[in-house]
C-alpha positions in Angstrom: 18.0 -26.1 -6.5 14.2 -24.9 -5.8 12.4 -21.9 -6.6 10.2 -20.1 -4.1 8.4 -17.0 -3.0 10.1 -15.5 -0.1 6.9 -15.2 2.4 8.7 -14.3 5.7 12.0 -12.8 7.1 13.0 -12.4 10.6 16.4 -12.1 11.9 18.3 -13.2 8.8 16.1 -16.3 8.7 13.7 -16.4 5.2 10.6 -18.5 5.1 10.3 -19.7 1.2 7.3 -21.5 -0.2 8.6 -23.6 -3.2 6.5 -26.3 -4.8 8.8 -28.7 -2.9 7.4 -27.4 0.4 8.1 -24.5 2.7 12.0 -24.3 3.5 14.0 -22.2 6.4 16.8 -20.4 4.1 19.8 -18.0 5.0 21.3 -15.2 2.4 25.2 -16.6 1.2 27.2 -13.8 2.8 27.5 -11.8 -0.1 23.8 -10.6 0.3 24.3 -9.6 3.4 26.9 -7.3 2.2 25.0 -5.2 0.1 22.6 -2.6 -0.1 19.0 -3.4 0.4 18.4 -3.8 -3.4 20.4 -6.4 -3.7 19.4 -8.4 -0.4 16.4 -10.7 0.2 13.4 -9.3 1.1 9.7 -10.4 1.5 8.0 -11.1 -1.9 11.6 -11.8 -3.4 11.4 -15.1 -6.2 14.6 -16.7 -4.9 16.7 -20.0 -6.4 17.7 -22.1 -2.8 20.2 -24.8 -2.7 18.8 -27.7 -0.1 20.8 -28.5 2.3 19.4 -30.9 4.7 16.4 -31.9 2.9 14.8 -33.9 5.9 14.7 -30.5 7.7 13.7 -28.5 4.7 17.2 -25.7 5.0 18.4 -24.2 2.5 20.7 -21.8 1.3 19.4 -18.7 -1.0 21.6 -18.4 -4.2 19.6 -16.0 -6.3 17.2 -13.3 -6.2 15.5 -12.9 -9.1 14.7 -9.9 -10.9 11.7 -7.9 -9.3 9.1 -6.1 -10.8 8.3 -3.8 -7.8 10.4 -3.2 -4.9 8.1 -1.4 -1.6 10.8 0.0 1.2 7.9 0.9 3.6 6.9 -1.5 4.4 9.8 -3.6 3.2 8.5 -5.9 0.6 9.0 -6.8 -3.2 7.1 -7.5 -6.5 3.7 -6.6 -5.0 1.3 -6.1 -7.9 -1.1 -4.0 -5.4 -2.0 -2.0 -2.3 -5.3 -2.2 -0.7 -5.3 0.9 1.6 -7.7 0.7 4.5 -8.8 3.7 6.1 -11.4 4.1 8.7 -14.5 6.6 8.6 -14.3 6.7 12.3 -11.8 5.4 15.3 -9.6 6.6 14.1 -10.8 9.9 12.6 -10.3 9.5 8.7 -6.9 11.6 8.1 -7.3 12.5 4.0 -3.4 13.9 4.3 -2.1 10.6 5.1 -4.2 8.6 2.5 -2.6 10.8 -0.4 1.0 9.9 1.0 -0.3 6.0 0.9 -1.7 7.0 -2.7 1.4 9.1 -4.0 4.2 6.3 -2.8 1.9 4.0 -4.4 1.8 5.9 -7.8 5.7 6.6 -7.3 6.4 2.8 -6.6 4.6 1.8 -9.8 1.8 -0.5 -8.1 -1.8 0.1 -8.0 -3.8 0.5 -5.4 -7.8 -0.5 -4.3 -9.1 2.5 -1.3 -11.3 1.1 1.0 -13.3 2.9 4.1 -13.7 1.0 6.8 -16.2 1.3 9.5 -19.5 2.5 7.7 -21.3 0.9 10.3 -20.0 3.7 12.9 -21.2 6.1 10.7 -24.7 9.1 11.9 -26.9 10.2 9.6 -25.2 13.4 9.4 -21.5 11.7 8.5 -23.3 10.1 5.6 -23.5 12.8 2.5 -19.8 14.0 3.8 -18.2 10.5 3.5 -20.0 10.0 0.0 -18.3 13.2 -0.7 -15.1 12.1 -0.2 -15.4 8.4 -2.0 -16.4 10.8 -5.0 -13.6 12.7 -4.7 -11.6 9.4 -5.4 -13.4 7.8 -7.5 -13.3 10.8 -9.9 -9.6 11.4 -9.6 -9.9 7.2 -11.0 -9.2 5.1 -7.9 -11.1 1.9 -7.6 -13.0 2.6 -4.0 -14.9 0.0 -2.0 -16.6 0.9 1.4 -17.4 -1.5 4.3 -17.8 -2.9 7.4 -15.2 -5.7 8.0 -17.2 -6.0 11.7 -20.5 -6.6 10.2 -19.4 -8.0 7.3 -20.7 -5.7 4.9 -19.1 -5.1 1.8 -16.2 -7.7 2.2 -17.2 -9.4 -1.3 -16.0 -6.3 -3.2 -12.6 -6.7 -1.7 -12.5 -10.4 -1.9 -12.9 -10.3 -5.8 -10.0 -7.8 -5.8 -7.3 -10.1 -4.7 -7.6 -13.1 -6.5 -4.5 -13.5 -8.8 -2.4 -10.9 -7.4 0.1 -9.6 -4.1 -2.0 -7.2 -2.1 -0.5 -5.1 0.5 -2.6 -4.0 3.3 -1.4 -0.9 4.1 -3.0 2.2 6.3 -2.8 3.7 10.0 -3.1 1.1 12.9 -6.6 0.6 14.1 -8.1 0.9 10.6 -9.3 -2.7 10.1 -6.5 -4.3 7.8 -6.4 -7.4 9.7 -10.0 -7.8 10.4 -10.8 -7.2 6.9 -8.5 -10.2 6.2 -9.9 -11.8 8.7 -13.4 -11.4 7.2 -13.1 -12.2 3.9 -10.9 -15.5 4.1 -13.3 -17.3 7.0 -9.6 -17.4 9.2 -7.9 -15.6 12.1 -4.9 -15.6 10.1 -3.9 -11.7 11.2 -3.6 -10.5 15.1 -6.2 -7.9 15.6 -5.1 -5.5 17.9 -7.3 -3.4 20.0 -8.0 0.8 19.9 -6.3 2.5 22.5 -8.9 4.3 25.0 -6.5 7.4 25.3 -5.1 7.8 22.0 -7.6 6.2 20.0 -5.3 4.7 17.2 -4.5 1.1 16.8 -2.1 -1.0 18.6 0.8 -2.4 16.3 0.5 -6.1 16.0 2.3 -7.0 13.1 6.5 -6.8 14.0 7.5 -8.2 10.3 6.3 -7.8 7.1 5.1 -11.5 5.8 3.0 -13.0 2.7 -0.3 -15.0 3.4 -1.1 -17.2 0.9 -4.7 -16.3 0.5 -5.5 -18.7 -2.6 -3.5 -20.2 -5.7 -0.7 -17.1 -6.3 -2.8 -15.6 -4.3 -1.1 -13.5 -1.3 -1.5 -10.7 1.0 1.3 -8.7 2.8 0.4 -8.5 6.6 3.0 -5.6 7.5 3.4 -3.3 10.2 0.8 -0.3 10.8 2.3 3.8 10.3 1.0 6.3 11.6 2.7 9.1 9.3 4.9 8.3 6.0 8.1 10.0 4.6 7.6 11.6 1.2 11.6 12.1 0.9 13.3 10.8 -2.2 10.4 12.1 -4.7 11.5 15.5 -6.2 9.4 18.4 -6.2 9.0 18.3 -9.9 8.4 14.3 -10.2 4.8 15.2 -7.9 2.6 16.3 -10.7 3.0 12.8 -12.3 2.0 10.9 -9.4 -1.7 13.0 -9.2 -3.7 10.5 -12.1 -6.4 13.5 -11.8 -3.7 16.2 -13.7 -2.7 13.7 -16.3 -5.7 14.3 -19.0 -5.7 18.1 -18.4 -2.1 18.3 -18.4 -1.2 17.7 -21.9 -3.1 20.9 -22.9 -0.9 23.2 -20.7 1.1 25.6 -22.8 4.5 24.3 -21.0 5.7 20.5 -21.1 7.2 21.1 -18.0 4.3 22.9 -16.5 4.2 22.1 -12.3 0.6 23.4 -12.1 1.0 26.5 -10.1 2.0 29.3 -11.7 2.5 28.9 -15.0 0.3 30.8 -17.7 -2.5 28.8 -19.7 -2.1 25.7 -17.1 -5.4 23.3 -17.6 -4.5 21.5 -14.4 -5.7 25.0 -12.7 -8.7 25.6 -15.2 -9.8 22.0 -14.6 -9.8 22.6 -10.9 -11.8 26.1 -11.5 -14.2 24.2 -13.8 -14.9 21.7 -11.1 -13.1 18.8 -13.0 -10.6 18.5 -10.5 -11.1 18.2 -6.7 -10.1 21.5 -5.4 -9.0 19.9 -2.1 -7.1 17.5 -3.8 -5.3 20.3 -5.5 -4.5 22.0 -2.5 -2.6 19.3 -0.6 -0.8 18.6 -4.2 0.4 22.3 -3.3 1.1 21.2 0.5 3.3 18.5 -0.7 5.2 20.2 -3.5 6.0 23.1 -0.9 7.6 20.1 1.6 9.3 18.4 -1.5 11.0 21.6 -2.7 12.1 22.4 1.3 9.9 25.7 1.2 11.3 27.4 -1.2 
C-alpha cells in the first residue's frame, strides 16, 4: 500500500505521485457510488494498493481526511488561491473578483490578488488601478501587481508559493498560465490566445490537475470562468466572509447585526468614516439582495 497526492483525474483514471513513483489508479466501486465528498478528487491524500507494479496501477483504497474541499474548480486540500485578474484585455471586472474572494473566504483558504498586465496600462489608468490595489489591501488582502509578459513583478508571486497548494483561479485571458509559465523558467501550462471579437481568453485547461512546482510544492492548473455561482452561502453567512466588517462589527449594538439596517451598526459608520471601502460595501449589498432571492 502507497500513499500519494492525487495530481490528475480524467475519466475515472487518477494520476497519484507517491514517493514510490507516479501510479495510474481507479476508485474501488464504492467511491464511485457516492456523493462527491466522498469520491476522489484532485489534491485528495489517497492509500493505493499496487497492482502491477511494473506498470505502476493501482487501486485507490482510501481518501484521507481533507482539510479543504474546492467544488469550482473541483479540487481538495488547497492551502491557497492566487487570483489573477487583468488591468486590461480583458477589462478588470471588480464584481467577479469579490465572488473569487467571497468563495475563497467561504471555503476557508486564503487567497494572494494579483493584477496582471501593468505593462498595458496609460498614464491616465495609473492613479485608478492604485486606487483599486488600495481598496484591497486595506480590506487586508495580500496584493501583488505585475507583468507576467515582461516579467515584472513575478518574484513577489514566486515567494508566495513555496510550501503550499496554490490554485490559479480568475477569468480566461487573465494570465494564470503565463504567470506560471514566468516564474518556474517552464512551458508547463497551455497559454491560450485573446479572442479578437470577444476579447476574453480561450479555455485551455479541460481538467483540473496539480503541478509540482518544488518540494510539496504544487499549483492547480484548472479551467478558466467567466462568472461564478454564489448559491449555497446564506444571506446571513455574507457578512462573515467581508474581512473589512470583522473589526467594526463587534461594536454593533446587535450580535446578529447584517449591516444594513440595523440601528448603531459600526460596519455603516466605518464606511461613512472612510474606514471601509464604500464600493466594497455596496456590492456586499448587491450580493446579500441575490443571496436572500430579493426579498
Amino acid at each position: 500500500m502507497q500513499d500519494g497526492l492525487i495530481v490528475k483525474g480524467v475519466g475515472g483514471l487518477y494520476t497519484v505521485d507517491t514517493k514510490a513513483g507516479i501510479i495510474k489508479a481507479k476508485p474501488r466501486g464504492i467511491f464511485r457510488k457516492k456523493e462527491i465528498a466522498k469520491s476522489p478528487v484532485v489534491g485528495d491524500l489517497v492509500s493505493v494498493s499496487i497492482l502491477e507494479e511494473d506498470e505502476n496501477t493501482g487501486v485507490i483504497e482510501k481518501i484521507h481526511e481533507r482539510k479543504t474541499l474546492l467544488i469550482r474548480p473541483k479540487v481538495a486540500n488547497v492551502t491557497q488561491a492566487l487570483i489573477v485578474f487583468a488591468y486590461k484585455e480583458p477589462d478588470l471586472h471588480l464584481d467577479l473578483l469579490d465572488r473569487f474572494i467571497i468563495l475563497c473566504e467561504w471555503s476557508g483558504i486564503d487567497c494572494i490578488i494579483a493584477f496582471n498586465k501593468i505593462d498595458l496600462l496609460s498614464e491616465n489608468k495609473i492613479e485608478e488601478t492604485r486606487n483599486i490595489k488600495n481598496i484591497y489591501e486595506k480590506a487586508g488582502f495580500r496584493v501583488v501587481e505585475l507583468s507576467a509578459w515582461k516579467n515584472m513583478g513575478t518574484d513577489k508571486v514566486k515567494s508566495t508559493l513555496y510550501g503550499e497548494v496554490t490554485v490559479f483561479a480568475g477569468p480566461s485571458g487573465a494570465g494564470k498560465s503565463s504567470i506560471f509559465n514566468a516564474i518556474s523558467g517552464k512551458e508547463l501550462m497551455e497559454i491560450g490566445e485573446l479572442s479578437s471579437k470577444i476579447r476574453r481568453g480561450k479555455h485551455t485547461t479541460r481538467h483540473s490537475q496539480l503541478i509540482k512546482f518544488a518540494d510539496d510544492s504544487y499549483i492547480v492548473d484548472s479551467p478558466g470562468f467567466s462568472s461564478l455561482d454564489l448559491t449555497g452561502i446564506a444571506g446571513d453567512e455574507l457578512k462573515n466572509l467581508f474581512r473589512e466588517f470583522k473589526e467594526q462589527s463587534i461594536e454593533c449594538r446587535f450580535v446578529d447585526c447584517n449591516h444594513i439596517d440595523e440601528p448603531d451598526c459600526m460596519v455603516k459608520q466605518g464606511v461613512s468614516s472612510g474606514l471601509i471601502s464604500d464600493i466594497r460595501y455596496k456590492r456586499y449589498l448587491s450580493f446579500y439582495e441575490q443571496l436572500r432571492g430579493g426579498k
